[in-house]
Every structure is written in C-alpha cells, then in structure tokens.
C-alpha positions in Angstrom: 14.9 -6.3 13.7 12.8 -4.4 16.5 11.6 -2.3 14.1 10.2 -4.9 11.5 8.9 -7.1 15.6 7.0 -4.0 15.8 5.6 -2.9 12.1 4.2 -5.9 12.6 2.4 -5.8 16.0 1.1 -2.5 15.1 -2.1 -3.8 13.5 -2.8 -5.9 16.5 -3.9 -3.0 18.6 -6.9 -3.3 21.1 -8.1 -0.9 23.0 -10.8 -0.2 25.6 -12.9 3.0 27.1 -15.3 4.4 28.6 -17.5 6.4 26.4 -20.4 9.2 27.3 -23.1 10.2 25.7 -23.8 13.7 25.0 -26.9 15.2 24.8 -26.3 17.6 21.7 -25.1 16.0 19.2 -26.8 15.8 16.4 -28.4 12.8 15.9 -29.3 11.5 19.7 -30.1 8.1 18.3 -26.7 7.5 17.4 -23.9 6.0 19.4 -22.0 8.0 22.8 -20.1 10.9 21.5 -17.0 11.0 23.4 -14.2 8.0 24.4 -11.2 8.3 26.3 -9.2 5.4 26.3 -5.5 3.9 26.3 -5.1 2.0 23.1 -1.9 -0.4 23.0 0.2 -1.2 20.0 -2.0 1.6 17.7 -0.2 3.9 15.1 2.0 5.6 18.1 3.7 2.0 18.0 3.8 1.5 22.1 0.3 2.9 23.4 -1.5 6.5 23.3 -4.4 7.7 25.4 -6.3 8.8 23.2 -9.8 11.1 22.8 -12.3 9.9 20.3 -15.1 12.2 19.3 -18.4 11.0 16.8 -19.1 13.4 14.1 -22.3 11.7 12.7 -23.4 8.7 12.4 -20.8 7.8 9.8 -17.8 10.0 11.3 -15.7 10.6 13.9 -12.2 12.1 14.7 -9.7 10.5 17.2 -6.2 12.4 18.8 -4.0 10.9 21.1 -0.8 11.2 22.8 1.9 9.4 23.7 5.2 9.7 25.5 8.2 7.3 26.1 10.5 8.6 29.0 14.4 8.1 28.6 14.7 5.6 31.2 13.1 3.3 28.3 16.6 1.7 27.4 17.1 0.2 23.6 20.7 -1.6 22.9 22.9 1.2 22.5 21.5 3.7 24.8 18.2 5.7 25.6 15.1 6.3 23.5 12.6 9.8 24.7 9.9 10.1 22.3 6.5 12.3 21.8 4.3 10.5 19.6 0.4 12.2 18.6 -1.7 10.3 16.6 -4.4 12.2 14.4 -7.0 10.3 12.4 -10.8 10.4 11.0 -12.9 7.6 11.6 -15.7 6.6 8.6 -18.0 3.6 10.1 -19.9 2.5 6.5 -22.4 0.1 7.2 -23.1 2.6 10.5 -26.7 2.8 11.7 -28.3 5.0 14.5 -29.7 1.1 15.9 -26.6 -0.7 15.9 -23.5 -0.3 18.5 -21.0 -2.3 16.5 -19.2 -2.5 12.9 -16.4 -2.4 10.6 -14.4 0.8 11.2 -12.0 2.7 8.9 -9.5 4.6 9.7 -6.8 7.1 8.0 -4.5 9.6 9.7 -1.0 11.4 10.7 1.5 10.5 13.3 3.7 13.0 14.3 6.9 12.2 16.0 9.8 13.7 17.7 12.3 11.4 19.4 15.5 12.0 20.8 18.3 8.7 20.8 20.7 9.7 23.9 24.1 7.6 23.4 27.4 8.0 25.2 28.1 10.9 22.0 26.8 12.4 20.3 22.9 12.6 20.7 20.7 11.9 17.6 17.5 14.1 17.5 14.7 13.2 14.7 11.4 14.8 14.5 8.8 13.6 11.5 5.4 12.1 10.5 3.8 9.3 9.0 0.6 8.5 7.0 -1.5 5.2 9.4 -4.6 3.4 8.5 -6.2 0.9 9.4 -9.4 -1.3 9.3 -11.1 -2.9 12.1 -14.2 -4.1 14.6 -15.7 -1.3 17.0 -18.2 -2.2 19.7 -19.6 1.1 21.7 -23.2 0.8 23.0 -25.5 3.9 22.2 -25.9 5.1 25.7 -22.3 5.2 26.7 -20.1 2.5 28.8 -17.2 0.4 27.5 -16.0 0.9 24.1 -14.1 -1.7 22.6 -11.8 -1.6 19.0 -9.8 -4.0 17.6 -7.4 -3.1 14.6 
C-alpha cells in the first residue's frame, strides 16, 4: 500500500534552486548553466539534492543523491537506503530568449537499500528506468530555478 501512496506521488515532484551562470558555455545567450537544488518526491522517491548542468540550448544532464538513515522506521523494522538519480534533460520548444518551457526527461535510478528486522537482515541493491515530463522556469542570468514534474 506505501508503495503504490508513493508511485503515485512520485510525479508530483517540485523542486527549487539557485542556478549560476557561467561564462563559457557555449552559447552565452542561453539560460544559467549550473543548478543545485533539493527536489522532493523526484525519481529517488523521498528527495535528492541534486546538480543540474545545461548542455546546449536543448540539453542538459542532472545527478543527484539521496540517502535515508536507518532511524527512518517502516512497520516491521528499519529502512537505510542510497538512492542516485541520473537523467538527460531535452527542452524542445527551447530558445536562447525564453527562461521557461516544457521539459523532458529520461534516466537511471540506482538503489541499494538495506531492510534491518529483528532477523534476518534483507539487503537489495538495483535500478530503475524514470521519466518524466514537466514545466521548468530558470531565468537566463542565474537565480531561482523552478521545476515541476
């Protein structure tokens, strides 16, 4: 049942950052290069910080990671997890003019999480394909970058 609560607040992620522009990439007109920022309910299910880097106009990459201690308690026990979300970014109707648009995105989670019960310990380590499609707002010269998926 927690599982299904939470496949289905995964595409209701929003996230926010502050984003910098960066002098060599290599179309200056386009928007800030670089993000860091903590995205909630994303493809590592509970949050990820997150770095997102612009390509070109029309590309960029994100990585992220995210970590859920033990003392996170489930209903038989303890849940430690290491979550890293990997993804590419393609922005379609992208311009170097406008700081907002559709965004796609398509990428790997990689998991490892450890269930620790009274005995014995289940360990489980894998990956998962994520996508998504969404609204991005990031002004050109850097500030507040804002996604909703």
């Amino acid at each position: 049942m927690r599982a299904t609560l939470l496949c289905l607040l995964i595409p209701a992620c929003v996230s926010s950052a502050v984003a910098q522009s960066d002098s060599s990439h290599a179309d200056s007109n386009t928007t800030a290069s670089n993000a860091v920022y903590l995205e909630v309910g994303g493809p590592a299910i509970l949050y990820s910080i997150n770095y997102d880097r612009m390509v070109s106009t029309f590309f960029g990459f994100r990585v992220g990671i995210s970590n859920i201690p033990s003392s996170s308690y489930i209903e038989y026990g303890a849940l430690n997890t290491l979550t890293i979300p990997l993804s590419i970014n393609w922005f379609p109707w992208a311009s170097s003019q406008s700081s907002y648009g559709v965004e796609f995105d398509a990428g790997l989670v990689i998991q490892s999480g450890k269930f620790i019960l009274d005995y014995p310990d289940i360990t489980a380590q894998g990956s998962f394909l994520s996508v998504g499609v969404g609204y991005r707002y990031q002004p050109p010269d850097g500030g507040f970058l804002f996604r909703i998926m």
